[in-house]
C-alpha positions in Angstrom: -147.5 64.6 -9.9 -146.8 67.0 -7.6 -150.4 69.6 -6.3 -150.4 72.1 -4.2 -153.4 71.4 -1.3 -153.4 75.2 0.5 -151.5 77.8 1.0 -151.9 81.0 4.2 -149.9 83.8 3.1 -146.3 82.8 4.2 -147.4 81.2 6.7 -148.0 77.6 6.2 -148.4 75.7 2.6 -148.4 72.3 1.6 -148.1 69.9 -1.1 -148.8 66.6 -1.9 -146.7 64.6 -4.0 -147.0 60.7 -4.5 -149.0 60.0 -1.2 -147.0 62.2 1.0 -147.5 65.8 1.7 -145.3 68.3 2.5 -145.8 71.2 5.2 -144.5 73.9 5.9 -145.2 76.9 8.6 -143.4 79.8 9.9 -144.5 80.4 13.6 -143.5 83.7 15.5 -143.5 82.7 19.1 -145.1 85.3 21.6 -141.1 86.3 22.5 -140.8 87.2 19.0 -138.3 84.3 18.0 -139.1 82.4 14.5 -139.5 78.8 14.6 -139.8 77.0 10.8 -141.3 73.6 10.5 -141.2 71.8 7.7 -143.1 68.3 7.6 -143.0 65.2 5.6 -146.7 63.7 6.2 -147.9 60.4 5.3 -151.8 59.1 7.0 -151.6 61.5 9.7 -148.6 60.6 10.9 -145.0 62.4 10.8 -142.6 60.7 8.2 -139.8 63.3 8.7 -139.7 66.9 10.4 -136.8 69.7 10.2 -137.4 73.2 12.8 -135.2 75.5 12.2 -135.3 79.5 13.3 -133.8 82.0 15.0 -134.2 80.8 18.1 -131.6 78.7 20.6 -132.0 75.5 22.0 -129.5 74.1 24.7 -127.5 71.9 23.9 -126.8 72.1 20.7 -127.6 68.6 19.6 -130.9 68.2 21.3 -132.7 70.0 18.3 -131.4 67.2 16.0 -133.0 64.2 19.0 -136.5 66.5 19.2 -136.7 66.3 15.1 -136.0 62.4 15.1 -138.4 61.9 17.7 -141.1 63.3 16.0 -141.3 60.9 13.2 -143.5 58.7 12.5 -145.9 60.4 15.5 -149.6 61.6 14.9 -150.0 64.8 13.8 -152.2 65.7 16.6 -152.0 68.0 19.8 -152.6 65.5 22.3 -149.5 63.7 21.0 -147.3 66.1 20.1 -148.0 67.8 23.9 -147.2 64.3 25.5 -143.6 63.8 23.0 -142.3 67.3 23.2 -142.6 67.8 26.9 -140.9 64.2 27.2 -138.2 65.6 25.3 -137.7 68.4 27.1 -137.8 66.6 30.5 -135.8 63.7 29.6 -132.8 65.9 27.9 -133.0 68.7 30.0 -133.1 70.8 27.2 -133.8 74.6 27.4 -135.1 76.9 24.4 -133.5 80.7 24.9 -136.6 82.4 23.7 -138.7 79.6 23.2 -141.1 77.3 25.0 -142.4 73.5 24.4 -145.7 74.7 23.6 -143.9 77.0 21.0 -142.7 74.1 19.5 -146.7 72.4 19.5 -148.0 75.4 18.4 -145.6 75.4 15.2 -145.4 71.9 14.2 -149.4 72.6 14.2 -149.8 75.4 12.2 -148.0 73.6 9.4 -151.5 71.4 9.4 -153.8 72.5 6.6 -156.5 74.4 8.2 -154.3 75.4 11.6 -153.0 78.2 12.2 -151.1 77.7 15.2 -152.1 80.6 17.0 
């Protein structure tokens, strides 16, 4: 059985479905790129995440290595601070438009009751 839990305008939604929930938020970085998150959530923690957006990230691959190291991590700031600044350091990836904090701030407004702002 499938419920919706909360909804924020377009925002951010998310539903629960056997267990897991899915979440979703669109975040509009202060540069005026779109970053979409979309979250599969089991007990806190990240089962699988997919960012998408009309924003670039350098190289081309490294979007792909940021969304697999996400999983099975808390969804929490402190964490998500501490993997997404790892994974910009230890690629040497770049976001045209973008920062690693725009990347925090999205994957948290897809939690119900965050905003990400």
């Amino acid at each position: 059985m499938t419920t919706k839990v909360e909804t924020n305008g377009d925002r951010n939604s998310a539903m629960t479905n056997g267990g897991r929930t899915l979440l979703s938020a669109d975040y509009k970085a202060p540069g005026g790129k779109l970053l979409r998150v979309r979250l599969r959530e089991t007990g806190g923690r990240i089962e699988s995440a997919k960012i998408s957006g009309d924003f670039f990230l350098i190289p081309e691959d490294s979007l792909a290595k940021l969304e697999m190291m996400l999983e099975d991590v808390p969804l929490k700031e402190e964490e998500l601070k501490l993997l997404v600044d790892r994974f910009f350091r230890g690629t040497g990836a770049q976001g045209l438009g973008v920062t690693s904090d725009d990347f925090v701030k999205a994957i948290l407004a897809a939690k119900p009751g965050e905003s990400g702002f």
